[in-house]
VOKOLKOL-493372 format. One record per residue (C-alpha): residue in one letter; x, y, z. Coordinates in pm, whole numbers, plus 32768, in hexadecimal, padded with zeros to 4 digits. Each point is the difference from the previous one (the first is absolute). Layout:
% VOKOLKOL-493372
AXYZ/...
% end
This chain:
% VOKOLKOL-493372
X233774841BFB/X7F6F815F7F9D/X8043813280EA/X7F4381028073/X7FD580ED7EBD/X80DC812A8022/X7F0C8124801A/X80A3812C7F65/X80847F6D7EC9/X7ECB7F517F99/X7EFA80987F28/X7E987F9E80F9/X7F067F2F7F50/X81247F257F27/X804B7E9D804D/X814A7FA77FE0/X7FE97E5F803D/X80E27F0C7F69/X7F867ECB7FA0/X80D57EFE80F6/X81337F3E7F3C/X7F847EC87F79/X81637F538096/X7F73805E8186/X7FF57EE480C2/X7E967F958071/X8043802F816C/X80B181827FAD/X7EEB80727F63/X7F1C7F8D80F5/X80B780928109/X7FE6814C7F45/X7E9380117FEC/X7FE57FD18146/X80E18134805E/X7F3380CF7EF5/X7E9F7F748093/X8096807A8142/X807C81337F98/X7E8980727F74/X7F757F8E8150/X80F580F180A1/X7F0681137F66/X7EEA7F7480FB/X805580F08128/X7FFB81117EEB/X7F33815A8063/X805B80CC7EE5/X7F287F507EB7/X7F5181137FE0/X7E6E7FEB7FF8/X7FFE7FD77E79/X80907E9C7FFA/X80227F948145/X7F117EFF7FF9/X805E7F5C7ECF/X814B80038072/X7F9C7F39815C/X7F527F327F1E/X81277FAC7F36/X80F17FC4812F/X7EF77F1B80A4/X801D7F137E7D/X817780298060/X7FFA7F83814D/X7F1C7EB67F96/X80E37FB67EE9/X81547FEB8116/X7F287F5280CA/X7FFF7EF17EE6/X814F801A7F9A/X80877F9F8148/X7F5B7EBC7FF9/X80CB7FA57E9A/X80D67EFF8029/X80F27F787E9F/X80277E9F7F9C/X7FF87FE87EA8/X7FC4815B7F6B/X7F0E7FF17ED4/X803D81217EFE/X7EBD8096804E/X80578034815B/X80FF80D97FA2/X7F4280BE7EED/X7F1D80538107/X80B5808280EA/X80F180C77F2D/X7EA580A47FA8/X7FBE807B815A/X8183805A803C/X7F9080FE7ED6/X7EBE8062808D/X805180228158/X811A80E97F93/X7F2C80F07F3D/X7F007FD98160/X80F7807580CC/X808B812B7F07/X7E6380637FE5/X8003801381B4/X812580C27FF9/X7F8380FF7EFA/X7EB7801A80DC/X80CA80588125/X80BF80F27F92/X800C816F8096/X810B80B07F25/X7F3180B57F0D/X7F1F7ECD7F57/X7EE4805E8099/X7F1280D67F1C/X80747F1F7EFD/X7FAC7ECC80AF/X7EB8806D8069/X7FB6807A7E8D/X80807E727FAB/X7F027F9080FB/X7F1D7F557EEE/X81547F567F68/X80917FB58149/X7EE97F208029/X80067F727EAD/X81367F9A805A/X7FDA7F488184/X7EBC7F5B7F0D/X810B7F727EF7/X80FC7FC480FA/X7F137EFF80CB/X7F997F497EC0/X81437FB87FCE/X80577F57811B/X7EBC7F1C7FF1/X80717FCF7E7C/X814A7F818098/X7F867F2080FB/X7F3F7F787F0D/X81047F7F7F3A/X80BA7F468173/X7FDB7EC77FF5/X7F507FE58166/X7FA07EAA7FF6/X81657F767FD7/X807E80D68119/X7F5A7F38810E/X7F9A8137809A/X7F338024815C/X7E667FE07FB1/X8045818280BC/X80DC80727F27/X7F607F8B7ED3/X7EAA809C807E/X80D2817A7FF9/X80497FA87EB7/X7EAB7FFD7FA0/X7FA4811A80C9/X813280DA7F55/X7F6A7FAE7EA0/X7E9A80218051/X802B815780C1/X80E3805E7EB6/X7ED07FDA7F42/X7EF7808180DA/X80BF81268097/X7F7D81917FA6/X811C81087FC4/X7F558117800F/X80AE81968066/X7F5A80788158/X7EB880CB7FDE/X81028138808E/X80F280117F0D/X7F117FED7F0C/X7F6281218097/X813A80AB802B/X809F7F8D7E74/X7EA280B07F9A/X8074815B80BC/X814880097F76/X7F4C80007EBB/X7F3480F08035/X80F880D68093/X80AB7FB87EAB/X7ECC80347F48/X7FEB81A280A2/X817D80517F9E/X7FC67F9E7E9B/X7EC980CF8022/X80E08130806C/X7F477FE58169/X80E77FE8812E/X7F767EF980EF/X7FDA8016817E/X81227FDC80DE/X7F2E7F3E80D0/X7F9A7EF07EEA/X81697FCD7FB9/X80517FFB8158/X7F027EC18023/X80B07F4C7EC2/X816D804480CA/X7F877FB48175/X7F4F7EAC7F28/X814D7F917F85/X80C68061811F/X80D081267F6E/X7FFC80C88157/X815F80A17FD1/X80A480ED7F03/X810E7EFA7FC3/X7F067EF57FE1/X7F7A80D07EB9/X815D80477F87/X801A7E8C7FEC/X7EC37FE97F44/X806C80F27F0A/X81347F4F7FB4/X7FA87ECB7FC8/X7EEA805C7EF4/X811080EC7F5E/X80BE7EAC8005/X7EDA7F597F75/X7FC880D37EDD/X815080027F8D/X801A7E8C7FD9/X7EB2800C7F67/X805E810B7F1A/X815D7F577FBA/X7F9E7E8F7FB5/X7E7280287FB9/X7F8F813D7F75/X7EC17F347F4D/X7F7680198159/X7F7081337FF5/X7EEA7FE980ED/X80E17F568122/X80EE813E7F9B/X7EFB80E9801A/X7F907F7C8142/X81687FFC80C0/X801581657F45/X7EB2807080CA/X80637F598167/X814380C97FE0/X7F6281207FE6/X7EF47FC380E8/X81217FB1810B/X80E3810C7FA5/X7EC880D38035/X7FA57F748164/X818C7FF08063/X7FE481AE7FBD/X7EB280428090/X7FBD7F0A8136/X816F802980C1/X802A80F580D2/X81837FAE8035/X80F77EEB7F93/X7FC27ED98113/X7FA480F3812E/X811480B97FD9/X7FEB81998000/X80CD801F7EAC/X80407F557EDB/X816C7F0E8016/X812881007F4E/X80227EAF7F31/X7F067EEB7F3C/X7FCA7ECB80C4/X81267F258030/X80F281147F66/X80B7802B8102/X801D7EB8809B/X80A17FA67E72/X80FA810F802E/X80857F97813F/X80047E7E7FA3/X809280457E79/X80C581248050/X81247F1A8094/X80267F477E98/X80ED80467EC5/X7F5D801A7ECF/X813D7F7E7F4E/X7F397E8A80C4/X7F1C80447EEA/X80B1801B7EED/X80587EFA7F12/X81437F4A7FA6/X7FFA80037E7F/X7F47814A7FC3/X806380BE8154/X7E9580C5801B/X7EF57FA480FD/X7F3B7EF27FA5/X7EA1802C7FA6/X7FBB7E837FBA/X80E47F2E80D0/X80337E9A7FA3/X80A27EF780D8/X80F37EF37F39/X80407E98809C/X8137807C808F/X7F3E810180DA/X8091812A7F55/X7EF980FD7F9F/X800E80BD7EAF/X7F1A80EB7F4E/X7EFC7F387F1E/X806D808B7EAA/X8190800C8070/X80227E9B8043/X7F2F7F997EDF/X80E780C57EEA/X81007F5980D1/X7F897EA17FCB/X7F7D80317EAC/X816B80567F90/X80687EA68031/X805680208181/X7FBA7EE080C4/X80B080668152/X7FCC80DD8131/X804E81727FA8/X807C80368184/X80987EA9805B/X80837F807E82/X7F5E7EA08054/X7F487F397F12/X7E86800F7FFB/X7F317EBA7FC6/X7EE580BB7FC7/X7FD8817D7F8B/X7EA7802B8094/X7FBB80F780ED/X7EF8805480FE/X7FA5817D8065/X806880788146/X7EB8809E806A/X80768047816B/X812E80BD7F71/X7F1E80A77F22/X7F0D80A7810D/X812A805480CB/X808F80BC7EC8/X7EB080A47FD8/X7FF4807C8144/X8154808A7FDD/X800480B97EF2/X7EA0808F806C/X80A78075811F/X810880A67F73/X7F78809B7EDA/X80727F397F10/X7F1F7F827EC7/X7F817EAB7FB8/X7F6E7F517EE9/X7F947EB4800A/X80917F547EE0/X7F737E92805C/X7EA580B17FC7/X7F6580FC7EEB/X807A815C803F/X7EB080A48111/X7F3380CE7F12/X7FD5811680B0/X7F2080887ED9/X7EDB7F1380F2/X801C80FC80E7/X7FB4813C7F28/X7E917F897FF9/X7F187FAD815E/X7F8C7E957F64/X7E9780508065/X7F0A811C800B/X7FD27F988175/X816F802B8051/X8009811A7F0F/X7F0080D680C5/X80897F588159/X814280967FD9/X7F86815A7F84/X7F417FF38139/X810D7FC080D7/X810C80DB7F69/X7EC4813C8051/X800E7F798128/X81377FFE8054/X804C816F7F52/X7EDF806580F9/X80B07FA2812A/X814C80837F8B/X7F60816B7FCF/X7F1080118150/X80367ECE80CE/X80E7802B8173/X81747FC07F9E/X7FC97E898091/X7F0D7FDA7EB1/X80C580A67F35/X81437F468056/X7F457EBC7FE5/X7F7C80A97EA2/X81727FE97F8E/X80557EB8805C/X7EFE7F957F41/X803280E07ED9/X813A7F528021/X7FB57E9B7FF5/X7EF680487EC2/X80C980B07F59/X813A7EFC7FF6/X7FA57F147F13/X7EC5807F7F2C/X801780DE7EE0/X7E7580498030/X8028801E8162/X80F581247FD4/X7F2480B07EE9/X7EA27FDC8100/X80D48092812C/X806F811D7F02/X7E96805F7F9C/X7F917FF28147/X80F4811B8056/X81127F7980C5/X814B80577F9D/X7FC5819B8090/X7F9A7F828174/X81197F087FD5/X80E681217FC0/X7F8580E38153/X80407ECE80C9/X815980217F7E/X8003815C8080/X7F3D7FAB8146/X80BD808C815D/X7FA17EC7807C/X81077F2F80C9/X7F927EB47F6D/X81107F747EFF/X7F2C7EC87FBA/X7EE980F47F95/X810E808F7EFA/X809C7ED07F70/X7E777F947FC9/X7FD881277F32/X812280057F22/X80007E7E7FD8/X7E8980427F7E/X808E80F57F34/X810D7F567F81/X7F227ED07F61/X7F1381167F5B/X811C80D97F5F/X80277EBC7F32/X7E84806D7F6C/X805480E57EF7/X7EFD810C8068/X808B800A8155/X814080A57FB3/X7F8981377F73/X7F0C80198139/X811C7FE380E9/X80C2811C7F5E/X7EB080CF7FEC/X7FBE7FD0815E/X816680468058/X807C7EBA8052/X815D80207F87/X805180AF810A/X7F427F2D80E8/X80E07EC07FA4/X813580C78013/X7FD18075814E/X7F8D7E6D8058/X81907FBA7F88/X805880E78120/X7F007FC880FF/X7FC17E9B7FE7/X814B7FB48091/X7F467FB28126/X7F897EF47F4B/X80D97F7A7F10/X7EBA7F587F28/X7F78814C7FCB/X8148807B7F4D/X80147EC47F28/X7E96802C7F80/X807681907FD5/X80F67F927F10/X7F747F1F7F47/X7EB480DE7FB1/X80E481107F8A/X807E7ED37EEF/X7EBF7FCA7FA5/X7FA581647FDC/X816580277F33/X7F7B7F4F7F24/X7F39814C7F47/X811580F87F7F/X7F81812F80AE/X7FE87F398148/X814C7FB67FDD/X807F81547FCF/X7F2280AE8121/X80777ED880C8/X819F80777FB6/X7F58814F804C/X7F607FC98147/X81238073810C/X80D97ED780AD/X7F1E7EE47F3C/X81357F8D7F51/X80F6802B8161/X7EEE7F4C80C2/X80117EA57F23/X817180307FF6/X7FEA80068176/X7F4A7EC57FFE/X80EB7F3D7F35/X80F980368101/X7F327FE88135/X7EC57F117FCA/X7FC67EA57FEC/X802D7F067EBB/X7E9180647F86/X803D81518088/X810580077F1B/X7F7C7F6D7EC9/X7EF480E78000/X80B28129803A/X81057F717EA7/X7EDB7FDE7F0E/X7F728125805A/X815680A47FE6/X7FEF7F517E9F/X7EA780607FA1/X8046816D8032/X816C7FD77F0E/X7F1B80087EF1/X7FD881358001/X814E80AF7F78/X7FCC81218101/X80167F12812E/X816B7F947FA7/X809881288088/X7F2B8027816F/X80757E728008/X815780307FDC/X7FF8812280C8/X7F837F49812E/X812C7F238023/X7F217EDD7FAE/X816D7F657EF3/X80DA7FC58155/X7EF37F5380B3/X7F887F1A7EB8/X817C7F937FF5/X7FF27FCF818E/X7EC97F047FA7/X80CB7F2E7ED3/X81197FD28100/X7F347FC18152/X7E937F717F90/X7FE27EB47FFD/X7EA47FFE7F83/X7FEC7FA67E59/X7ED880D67FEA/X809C814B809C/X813D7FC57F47/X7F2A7FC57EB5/X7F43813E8065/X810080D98034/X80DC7FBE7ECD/X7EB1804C7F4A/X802D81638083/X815080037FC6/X7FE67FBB7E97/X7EE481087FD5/X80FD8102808C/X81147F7D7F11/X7F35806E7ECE/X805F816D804F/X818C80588010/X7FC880B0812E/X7F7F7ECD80AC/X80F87F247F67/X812880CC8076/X7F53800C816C/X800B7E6E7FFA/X818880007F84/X804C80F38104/X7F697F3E8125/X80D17EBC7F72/X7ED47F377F93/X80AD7F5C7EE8/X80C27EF380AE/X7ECD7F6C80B1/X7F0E80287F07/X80F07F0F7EEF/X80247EF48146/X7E787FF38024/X7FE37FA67E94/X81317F128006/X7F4A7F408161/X7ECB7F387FB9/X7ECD80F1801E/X7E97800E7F7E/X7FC080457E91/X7F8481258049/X813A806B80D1/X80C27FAD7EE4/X7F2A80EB7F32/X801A815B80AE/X81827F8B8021/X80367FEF7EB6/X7F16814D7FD0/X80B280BD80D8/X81557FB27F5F/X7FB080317EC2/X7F6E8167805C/X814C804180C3/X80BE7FAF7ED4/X7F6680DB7F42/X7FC9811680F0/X8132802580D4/X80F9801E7F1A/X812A7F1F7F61/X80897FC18147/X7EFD7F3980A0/X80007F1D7E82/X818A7FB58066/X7FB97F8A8134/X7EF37F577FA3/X80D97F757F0C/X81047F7180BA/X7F037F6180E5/X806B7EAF7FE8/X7EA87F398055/X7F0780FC7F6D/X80297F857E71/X7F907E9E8085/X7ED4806180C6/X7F9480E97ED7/X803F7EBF7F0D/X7F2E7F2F80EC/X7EF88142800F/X7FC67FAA7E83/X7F767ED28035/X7F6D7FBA812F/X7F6D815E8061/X7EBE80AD7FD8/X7FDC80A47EAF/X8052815B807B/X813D7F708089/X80637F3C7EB9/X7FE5815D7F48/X808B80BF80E9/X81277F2D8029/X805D7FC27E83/X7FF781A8801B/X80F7800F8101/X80E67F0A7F5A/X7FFF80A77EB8/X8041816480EE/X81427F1A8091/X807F7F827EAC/X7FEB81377F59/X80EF809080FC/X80FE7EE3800B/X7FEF80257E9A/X805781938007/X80EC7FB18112/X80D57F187F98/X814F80007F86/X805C7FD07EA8/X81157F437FF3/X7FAA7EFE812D/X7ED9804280EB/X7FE97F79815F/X7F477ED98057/X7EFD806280BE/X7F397ED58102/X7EC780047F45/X80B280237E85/X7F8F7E8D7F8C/X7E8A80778049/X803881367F01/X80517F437EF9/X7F227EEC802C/X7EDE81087FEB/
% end
């Protein structure tokens, strides 16, 4: 039996059906067709069509519910192979029926698209309804000693297949033809009326902002998949490309507020509600056996142990037959991926920060998003980022709060987006609502949110210093404790702005910006924390920073995270700032002096991500050479520290590899000055020396 599709993780307008096993047993597969014939009758009561294909899909259902009425009068005797060719035809076609009545019926964001697919929609309830006549052609009625009755719905199913019209509604041709034309004005440059786009929305049934937020999604979705997998179709491309902008452009302009409420949410739909449910799991859950990172592309093995995709394959191609976890033997090595794990994995490291690449699928090329994909959603979004820019400068602070959010949301995931918005004129009315005497903290972490995704355009960073922002974002590291958000997306615009050299150094300039992030590693959150490290980081690279760093006790409190943290990522994070401070003697004597050494040589002898490993071995070797022959002694008679630097050689990143042959050279050379003459001491690690 098929199930009801599952909505959100199928693409609308693809069939999915599976041809029935040719082992089913007569009276199975029978019994299945019934429950699918059923299951499309189910959409009888539906209200929610939608004009554009509402008849043909009544239509449709009505074929659907003459064809049950048939197949409840089959009875088997001897089953003659035709009889099952047949029906194994309509199992196939009923499935794709009742995956075409579910697409129609969808509300969460399908609907411009579907009513733009009106013409194919149709095609499509046309081909289905041949196909069933086609198939009860091929029954063998006549043996079935079926009721004169049923025998006469037979012939009314296939004659009403052939004589049948699908034709799209007179209306949503009518209203297809005005989102056209609405199309047609932005890629003139003309900005069409709010109440003609209005018309197209109230048509479709978009009445609320969220209801457009949905739209906008889903073609974002759309284009992506069409740009991954099928970038020959251009004109379906440039199509989606247009719709997006038309609805980003309607979302801006027709909404007075987010869903009736006075202000925009602090967070993006479902953010919060994700926090609260993910932040009670360990991402150490995540991680996998062999390599110990989180996986990006979990498989599932016939054991039920899960494994990243390209561990457990170098695993099995180097002649392992057996269960990495358990030891058993394996009677097959085929996997299947975990896609429930994977979302859930998604979801988690979304919510706390933490980067993920899809290695099941090409790498996103985010290059897509440089360019509109249309002159219509070209001029769209110009119109809308005006638009918005408009309302941020002389709208009440209820428009220009809402102007945020919604600088916000464009600005998160489009590289054109974020250049538009900066034409327009944003960023310095971004910047005063920083500085507003306003009580409203949701207004605040709006603004520097929006301004966080644009200081990732390069032109953006030099008009946030013009305009004074730097001090703007520093004071958000102080002021935004009243919402922790707001100091996250503080710190990690300053990294993005540390990323120009004189940035950096007015940054380590501007009073308390260096104590405030320091602050924030020890009081804030995990992503509070992360943010506040590589910014930290970012600003290290320039040589005058080092100093106002150490000087703000941040070495004390990095050691304080290495022993209490038991997040990878802040660990990983903070050794990375540890090492930076080792390159300078006065950094690497601050780390002796606080007792670092012991715990940073038990992180690299535990089993840690690669890129743990990495700043581990980083920050030794710039100990060693900057604090002296005393820390090289210790480090010497560190009994597990030659075997993890052995095993660094080989199975860590390149950096690692290179830095740890350096270190062991640094170690052997001393030994080798050190020891005695006539009979030197064994040392724990001696047979790795002269193995190397």
């Amino acid at each position: 039996m098929i199930q009801k599709p599952n909505i959100p993780t199928r693409r609308i307008l693809t069939f999915p059906a599976v041809h029935p096993c040719e082992t089913i047993a007569p009276a199975t597969l029978l019994a299945s067709l019934v429950f699918l014939c059923r299951s499309a009758c189910d959409y009888r009561s539906s209200k929610s069509f939608g004009s554009s294909n509402a008849r043909n899909a009544r239509q449709t259902i009505r074929q659907v519910g003459n064809l049950l009425i048939l197949l409840q009068e089959i009875r088997f005797s001897a089953v003659p192979d035709s009889l099952l060719l047949g029906l194994s035809e309509l199992h196939f076609t009923v499935q794709k029926v009742v995956y075409l009545l579910d697409d129609c019926t969808r509300h969460d964001g399908a609907r411009i698209w579907m009513l733009m697919e009106s013409d194919r929609v149709a095609n499509h309830f046309r081909v289905l309804v041949r196909e069933m006549a086609t198939a009860l052609e091929v029954l063998p009625l006549e043996a079935l000693d079926l009721p004169r009755e049923a025998m006469e719905v037979a012939e009314l199913v296939t004659r009403q297949a052939r004589e049948t019209r699908f034709r799209v509604g007179a209306e949503a041709q009518a209203a297809m033809a005005n989102v056209l034309a609405i199309l047609s004005r932005f890629e003139s440059g003309e900005v069409p009326d709010r109440g003609e786009v209005k018309r197209v929305l109230d048509y479709i049934g978009v009445k609320k902002w969220s209801d457009c937020y949905r739209e906008v999604n889903l073609l974002d979705s759309e284009i992506e998949f069409h740009y991954s997998n099928n970038k020959e179709m251009r004109r379906e491309l440039q199509l989606l490309s247009s719709l997006l902008g038309f609805a980003s452009y309607a979302r801006c302009v027709l909404f007075d507020s987010v869903d009736g409420k006075s202000d925009p949410p602090v967070h993006c739909e479902g953010e919060s509600r994700n926090d609260e449910l993910l932040g009670s799991l360990d991402g150490d859950d995540f991680r996998c056996p062999i390599s110990l990172e989180i996986m990006r592309d979990p498989v599932t093995i016939e054991t039920g142990h899960t494994y990243e995709r390209c561990s457990i394959l170098k695993w099995f191609r180097a002649g392992n037959a057996t269960c990495p976890n358990t030891g058993n033997k394996l009677s097959s090595t085929e996997f299947v991926p975990n896609v429930a794990l994977k979302q859930l994995i998604q979801r988690y490291c979304l919510a706390n920060g933490i980067p993920f690449v899809d290695s099941s699928r090409k790498a996103r090329d985010i290059t897509r998003t440089a360019a509109a994909g249309s002159l219509a959603a070209e001029c769209a979004m110009k119109a809308a980022a005006r638009f918005l820019a408009d309302k941020l400068l002389g709208g009440d602070y209820k428009w220009r709060n809402r102007s945020a959010y919604e600088i916000r949301l464009l600005s998160k995931t489009s590289i054109f987006n974020r250049s538009c918005l900066v034409e327009a004129g944003v960023i310095p009315a971004l910047l005063e609502l920083l500085s507003s005497e306003e009580d409203d903290c949701s207004c605040q972490e709006n603004a520097i949110a929006a301004i966080l995704n644009l200081s990732k355009h390069s032109r953006s960073k030099a008009l946030i210093a013009e305009n004074g922002g730097l001090r703007f974002i520093v004071d958000m590291l102080k002021k935004g404790v009243k919402v922790e958000a707001a100091r996250q997306h503080a710190a990690a615009t300053l990294f993005y702005l540390s990323s120009v050299e004189e940035y950096r150094k007015l940054i380590g300039e501007t009073t308390e910006a260096i104590s405030y992030l320091v602050e924030m590693v020890k009081e804030a959150n995990y992503r509070g924390k992360k943010n506040a490290l590589v910014a930290i980081y970012g600003l290290l690279m320039h040589s005058g920073n080092h100093w106002r760093v150490l000087a703000s006790g941040a070495v004390p409190l990095l050691l304080d995270v290495l022993i209490s943290s038991d997040r990878h990522e802040v660990v990983t994070d903070s050794l990375a700032v540890l090492a930076t401070l080792a390159e300078k003697p006065e950094g690497a004597k601050a780390i002796i002096r606080c007792g670092a050494l012991p715990q940073v040589v038990r992180i690299l002898a535990a089993a840690n991500p690669r890129a743990t490993m990495e700043h581990c071995v980083c920050l030794l070797l710039a100990i060693s050479i900057n604090g002296g022959e005393d820390v090289v002694a210790y480090l010497v008679r560190s009994p597990s520290l030659m075997g993890s630097l052995y095993s660094q050689l080989s199975e860590g990143t390149s950096r690692a590899s290179k830095k740890a042959g350096a270190l062991i050279k640094v170690l052997h050379e001393f030994y080798e000055r050190t020891s005695s003459t006539s009979k030197a001491t064994v040392l724990p690690w001696e047979r790795f020396v002269h193995a190397w």
